[in-house]
N, C-alpha and C positions, 0 to 999 in steps of 0.2 A: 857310419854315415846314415845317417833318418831317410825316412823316404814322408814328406811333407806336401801334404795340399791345400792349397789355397785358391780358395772362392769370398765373394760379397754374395751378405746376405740379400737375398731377393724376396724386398719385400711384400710384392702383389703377388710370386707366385711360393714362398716357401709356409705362407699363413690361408688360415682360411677365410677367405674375405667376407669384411662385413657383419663379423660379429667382434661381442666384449664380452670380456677380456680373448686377446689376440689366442689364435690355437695353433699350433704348429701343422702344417699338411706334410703325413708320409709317404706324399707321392709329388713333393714338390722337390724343385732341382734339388737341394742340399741334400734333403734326408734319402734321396733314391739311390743320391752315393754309398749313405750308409749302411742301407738298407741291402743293396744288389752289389755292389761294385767296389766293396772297403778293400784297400789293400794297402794300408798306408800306418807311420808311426803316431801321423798328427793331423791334425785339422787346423789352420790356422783361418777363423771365421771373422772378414773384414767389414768394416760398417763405414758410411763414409762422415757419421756422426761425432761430435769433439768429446771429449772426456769428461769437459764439465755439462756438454746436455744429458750424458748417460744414453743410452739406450735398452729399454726393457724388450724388446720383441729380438734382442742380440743374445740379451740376456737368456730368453725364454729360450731360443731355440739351442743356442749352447745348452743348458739344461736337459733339454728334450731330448736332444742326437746324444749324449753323454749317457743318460740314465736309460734311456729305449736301447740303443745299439752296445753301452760300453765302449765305448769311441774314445779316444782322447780328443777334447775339441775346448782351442783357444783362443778368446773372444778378443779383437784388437778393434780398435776408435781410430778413427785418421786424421778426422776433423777434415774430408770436401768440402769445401763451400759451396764451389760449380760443379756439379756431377755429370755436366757432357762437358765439362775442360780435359783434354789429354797432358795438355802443356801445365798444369796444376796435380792429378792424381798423378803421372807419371814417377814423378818426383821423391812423391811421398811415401808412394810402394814399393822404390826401390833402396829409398834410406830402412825401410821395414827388413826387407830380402835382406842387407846386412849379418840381420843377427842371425840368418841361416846360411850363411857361405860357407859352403864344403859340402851340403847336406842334397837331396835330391829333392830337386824344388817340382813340384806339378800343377798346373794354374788350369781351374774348370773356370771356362768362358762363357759357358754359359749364363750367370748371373750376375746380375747388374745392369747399367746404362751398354750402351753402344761405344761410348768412351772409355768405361771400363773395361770392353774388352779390346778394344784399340790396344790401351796402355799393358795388357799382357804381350800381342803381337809384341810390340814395341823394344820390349823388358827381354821377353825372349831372342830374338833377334840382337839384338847391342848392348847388354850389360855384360854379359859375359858369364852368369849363370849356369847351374844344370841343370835345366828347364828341360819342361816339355808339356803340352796344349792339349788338351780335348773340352768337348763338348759331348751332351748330352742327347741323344734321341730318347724322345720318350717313350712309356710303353705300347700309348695308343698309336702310335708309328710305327710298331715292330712286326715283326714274325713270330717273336717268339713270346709276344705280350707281356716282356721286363723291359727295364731301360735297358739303351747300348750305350758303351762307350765308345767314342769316334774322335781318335787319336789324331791328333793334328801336324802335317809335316808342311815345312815349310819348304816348295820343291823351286828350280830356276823357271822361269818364263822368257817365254820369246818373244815379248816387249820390255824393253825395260822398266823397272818401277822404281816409286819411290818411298820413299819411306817417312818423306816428312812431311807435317799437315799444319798446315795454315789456315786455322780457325776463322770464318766470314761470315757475316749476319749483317742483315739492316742495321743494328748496335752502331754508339760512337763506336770506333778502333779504341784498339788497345794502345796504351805506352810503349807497347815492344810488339806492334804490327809491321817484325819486318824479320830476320831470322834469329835474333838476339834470344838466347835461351835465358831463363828467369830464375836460376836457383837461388834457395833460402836467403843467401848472405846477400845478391843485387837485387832483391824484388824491393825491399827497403827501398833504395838509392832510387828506381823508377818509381817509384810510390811517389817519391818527391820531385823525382823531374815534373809527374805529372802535375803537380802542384805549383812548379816555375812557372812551365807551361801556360798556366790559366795567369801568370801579371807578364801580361806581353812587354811590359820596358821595365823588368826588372834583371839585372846584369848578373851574373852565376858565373860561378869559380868551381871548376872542377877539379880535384886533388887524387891524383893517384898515379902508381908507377907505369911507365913506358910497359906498351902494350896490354893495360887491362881494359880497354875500352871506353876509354875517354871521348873521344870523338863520336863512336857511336851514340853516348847519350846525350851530347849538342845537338845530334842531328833528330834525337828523339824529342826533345825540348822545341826545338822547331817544328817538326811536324803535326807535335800536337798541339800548338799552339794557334790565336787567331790568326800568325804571320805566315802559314806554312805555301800559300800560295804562292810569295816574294819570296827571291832570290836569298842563298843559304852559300856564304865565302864563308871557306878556310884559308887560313893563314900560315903558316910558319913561322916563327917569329924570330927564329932566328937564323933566320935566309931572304931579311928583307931589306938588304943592305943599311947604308948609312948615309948622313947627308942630304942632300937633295935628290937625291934616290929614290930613299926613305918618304920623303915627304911627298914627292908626285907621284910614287905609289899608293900612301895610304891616300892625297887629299887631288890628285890630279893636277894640271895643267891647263895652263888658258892657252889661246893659239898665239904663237910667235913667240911663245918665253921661254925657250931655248934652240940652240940648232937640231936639229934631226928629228924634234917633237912632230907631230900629227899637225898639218894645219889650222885645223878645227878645232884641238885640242885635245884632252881626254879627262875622263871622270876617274875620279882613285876607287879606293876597293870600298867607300864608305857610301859614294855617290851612287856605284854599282848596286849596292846592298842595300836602297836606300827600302824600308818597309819590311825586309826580313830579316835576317840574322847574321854577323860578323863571328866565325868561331877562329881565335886568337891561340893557337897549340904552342904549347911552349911556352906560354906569357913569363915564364922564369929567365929564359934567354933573353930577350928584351934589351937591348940597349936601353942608356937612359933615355937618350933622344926620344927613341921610339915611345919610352913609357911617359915624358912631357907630352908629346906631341898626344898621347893617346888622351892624357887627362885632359887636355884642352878640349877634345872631342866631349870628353863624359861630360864636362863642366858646362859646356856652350853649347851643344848638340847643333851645330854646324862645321861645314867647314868652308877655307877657303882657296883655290886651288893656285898651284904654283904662278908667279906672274899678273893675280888677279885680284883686285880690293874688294868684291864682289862676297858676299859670305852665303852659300846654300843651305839651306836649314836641311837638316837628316832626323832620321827614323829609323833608328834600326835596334835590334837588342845586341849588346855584346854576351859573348858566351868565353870565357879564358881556359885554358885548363894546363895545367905541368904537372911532371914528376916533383918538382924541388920543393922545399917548406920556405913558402915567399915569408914566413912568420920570422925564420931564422935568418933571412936575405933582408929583412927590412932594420931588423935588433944591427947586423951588420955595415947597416948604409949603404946594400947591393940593392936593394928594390924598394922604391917608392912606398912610403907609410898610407898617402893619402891614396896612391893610384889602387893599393891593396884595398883598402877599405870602400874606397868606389865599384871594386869588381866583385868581392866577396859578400853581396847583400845577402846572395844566395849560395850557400856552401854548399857540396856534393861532395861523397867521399866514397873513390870507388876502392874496394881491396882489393890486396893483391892474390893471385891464387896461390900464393905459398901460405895463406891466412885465411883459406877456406878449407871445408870439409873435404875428407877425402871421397866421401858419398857426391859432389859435389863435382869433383875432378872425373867419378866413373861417369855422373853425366853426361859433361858437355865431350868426353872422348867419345860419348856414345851418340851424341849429337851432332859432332864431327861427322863420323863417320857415316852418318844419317845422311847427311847434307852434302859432303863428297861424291856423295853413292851417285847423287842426282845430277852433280855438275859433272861429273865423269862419263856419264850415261854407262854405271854400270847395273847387271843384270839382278846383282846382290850387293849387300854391302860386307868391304871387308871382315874377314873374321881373325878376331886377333887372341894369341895360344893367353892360355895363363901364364904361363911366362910373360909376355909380352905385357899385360896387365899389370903386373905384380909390379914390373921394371917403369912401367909409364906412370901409378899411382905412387911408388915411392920416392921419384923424381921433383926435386922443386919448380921446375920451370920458371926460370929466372925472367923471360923473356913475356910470361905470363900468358894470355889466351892467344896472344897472336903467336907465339913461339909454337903453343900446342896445338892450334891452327892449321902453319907452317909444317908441322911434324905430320900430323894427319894428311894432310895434302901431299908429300913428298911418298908415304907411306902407299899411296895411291898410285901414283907415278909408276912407282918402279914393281907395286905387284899388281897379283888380278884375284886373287879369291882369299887366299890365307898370308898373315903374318908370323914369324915366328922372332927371337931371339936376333939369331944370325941379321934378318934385316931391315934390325935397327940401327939410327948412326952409331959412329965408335962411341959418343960420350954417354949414351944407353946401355954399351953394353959391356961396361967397363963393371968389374966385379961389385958382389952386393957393397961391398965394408964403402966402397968409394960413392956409393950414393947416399945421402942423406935420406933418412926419415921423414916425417911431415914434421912429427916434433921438432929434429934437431936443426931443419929448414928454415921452423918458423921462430926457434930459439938466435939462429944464427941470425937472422934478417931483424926482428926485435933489437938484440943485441947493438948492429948495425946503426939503425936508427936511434939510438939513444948517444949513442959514440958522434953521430953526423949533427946532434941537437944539443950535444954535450950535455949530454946527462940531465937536460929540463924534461921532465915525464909529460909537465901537461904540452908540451911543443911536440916531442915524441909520440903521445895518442893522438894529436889532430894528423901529422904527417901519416899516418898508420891508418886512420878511419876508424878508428875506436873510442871510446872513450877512456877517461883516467881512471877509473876506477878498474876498467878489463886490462889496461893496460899494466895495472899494478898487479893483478890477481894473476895473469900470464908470466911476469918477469917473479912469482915467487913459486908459481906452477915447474917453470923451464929452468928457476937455480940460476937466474941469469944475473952476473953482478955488474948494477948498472955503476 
């Protein structure tokens, strides 16, 4: 096992300022490590600059600390864009930390932004790592006129804390100003809500399976939209009965047109909604009734309510979203060709987390738990064994974030400081052979969907959120015979 440190170059204090060509300073943070304090197999030296800008003053100081000290020291690009974003480095440093799991990881805090050292707290605390923090005193501060090192423990408090930060500024809000974590594979998909967003009467079809969060980005669609001030329904749509049910639900009632109704009458969920947003869950469930009577909406943007000849003009955006491929429901004569094409202006495709990274999955467990920590009002957040780890990142979670949600939440419940093996549910802790891999997870659920679309690959990548080209490169990756 390595023993590994990792810092960002600092670059106002590791250079000597104001002159050219840049000069390394040996008495700036990096090099005082190497200089006073080396006890390590490696340096891994982080820049928060992309690959194709390069970085020479990265370059130079690896150079420096290598050929001065003899150091092993290796130069890594991240490509920051925001360098006070936590909810952006975080991310990035922990798909890095990967290719040293097992190894003994040491993070100096000292250099870089405020958010870059946030994002080691962060890393340390809930990835599950073997971490551990210091910081730098320098030698004009000391007694013994070298630098110290000042090892960093993370001890309980007798208020509780929290652990998760919600980035605020004068700035518009972001697409995901609410607790929705952004990894790689959905920042895409909010990329483009934001972009719904900005055609307020343009109607979006959301596609993905039960529990990825569907709902959630209607309601982000909304909020970042000019409508977010007006009224925001959901629906079920397949719990909205049938018949005239249906109908003075969706378009309301005049007074006296029927027994028991309101006197006065009442307005349906379209009237209610009249200026914001109608989010449709399940538009796959749908009776036809329900999908006629909807088109009628899309087509006429009025309605008119039970009992009444009277027709009220509306304003509202539809937002739709299911698990099912309306594409293979429509080829069937189960769902509406036209009502599909009316809802799908704007497609969205959310994946499922058995089709994301597994860097991805150690996330949002770690941002689970982050967030838990706070509704729970506990003092720490849970710490979960490598066991426990091992058994939740090899798990498909069929059920998707809300399942691993659910899981973290219950995990809360019934402990207070540590998790292990033992208390996890039974289908957790059922031996390794019985759990799926990520591969064989995502081989199995591929598989699936190509059987439920009957073998049409380009029907199979839109149901999936991929395209047909990764969809073919995947089913020859995984041996999978469609």
């Amino acid at each position: 096992m390595a023993k590994i440190l990792f810092s960002w170059i600092a670059t106002n204090n590791d250079f000597v300022r104001d002159v050219t060509p840049p000069q390394v300073r040996h008495d700036g943070p990096n090099a005082s490590v190497h200089k006073h304090l080396w006890e390590y197999d490696r340096h891994v030296l982080l820049s928060q600059k992309k690959a194709s800008d390069g970085d020479s003053r990265l370059n130079l100081l690896q150079h420096e600390l290598k050929q001065v000290y003899g150091h092993e020291v290796e130069p890594r690009l991240l490509g920051i864009k925001d360098v006070i974003s936590v909810t952006e480095i975080r991310p990035k440093v922990e798909e890095l930390l990967l290719e040293y799991e097992g190894d003994e990881l040491h993070f100096f805090t000292s250099p870089g932004t405020p958010a870059m050292a946030i994002a080691w707290y962060f890393i340390h605390l809930g990835a599950g790592f073997d971490s551990h923090l210091f910081q730098l005193r320098r030698a004009l501060h000391t007694d013994s006129g070298k630098p110290e090192k000042l090892l960093e423990t993370i001890t309980q408090s007798h208020v509780p804390l929290s652990l998760s930060i919600r980035e605020a500024g004068t700035a518009e809000p972001s697409a995901h100003d609410s607790d929705v974590l952004l990894t790689p594979s959905i920042e895409s998909v909010y990329a483009q809500a934001a972009l719904v967003a900005e055609a307020p009467h343009a109607t979006c079809l959301i596609l993905g399976p039960s529990g990825s969060g569907k709902e959630h980005l209607a309601r982000t669609i909304h909020r970042r939209s000019s409508r977010s001030e007006e009224p925001f329904i959901a629906v079920n749509c397949s719990a909205m009965g049938v018949g005239p049910l249906l109908e003075s639900r969706l378009f309301g009632y005049a007074s006296g047109s029927f027994t028991g109704g309101l006197a006065e009458g009442r307005a349906g969920l379209f009237e209610e909604a009249n200026g914001g947003t109608v989010f449709l869950d399940e538009i796959g469930d749908a009776t036809k009734d329900f999908q006629q009577m909807l088109l009628r909406v899309l087509q006429e943007k009025e309605v008119t309510r039970v009992g009444s000849s009277t027709p009220q003009p509306i304003d509202v955006r539809i937002v739709a979203a299911t698990h099912r491929n309306l594409r293979a429901m429509c080829v069937a004569e189960q769902f509406r060709w036209d009502l599909f094409y009316r809802l799908s202006v704007a497609e969205l495709h959310v994946p499922a987390l058995a089709a994301r990274s597994q860097q991805e999955t150690r996330t949002m467990i770690g941002h689970f738990l982050t967030r838990l920590q706070r509704k729970y009002k506990r003092q720490n957040a849970l710490v979960l064994s490598k066991d426990v780890w091992a058994r939740l990142l090899a798990y498909p979670f069929p059920g998707n974030i809300r399942e691993l949600e659910n899981l973290i939440e219950s995990l809360y419940i019934f402990n207070t400081e540590t998790v292990d093996v033992e208390q996890l549910p039974a289908h957790l802790t059922a031996s390794q052979k019985s759990i799926m891999s990520l591969e064989e997870a995502t081989a199995k659920h591929i598989a699936a969907v190509l059987r439920y679309c009957g073998g049409n690959r380009t029907h199979a990548a839109e149901a999936l959120g991929i395209s047909r080209t990764t969809l073919i490169n995947k089913i020859k990756s995984h041996r999978i015979k469609a």
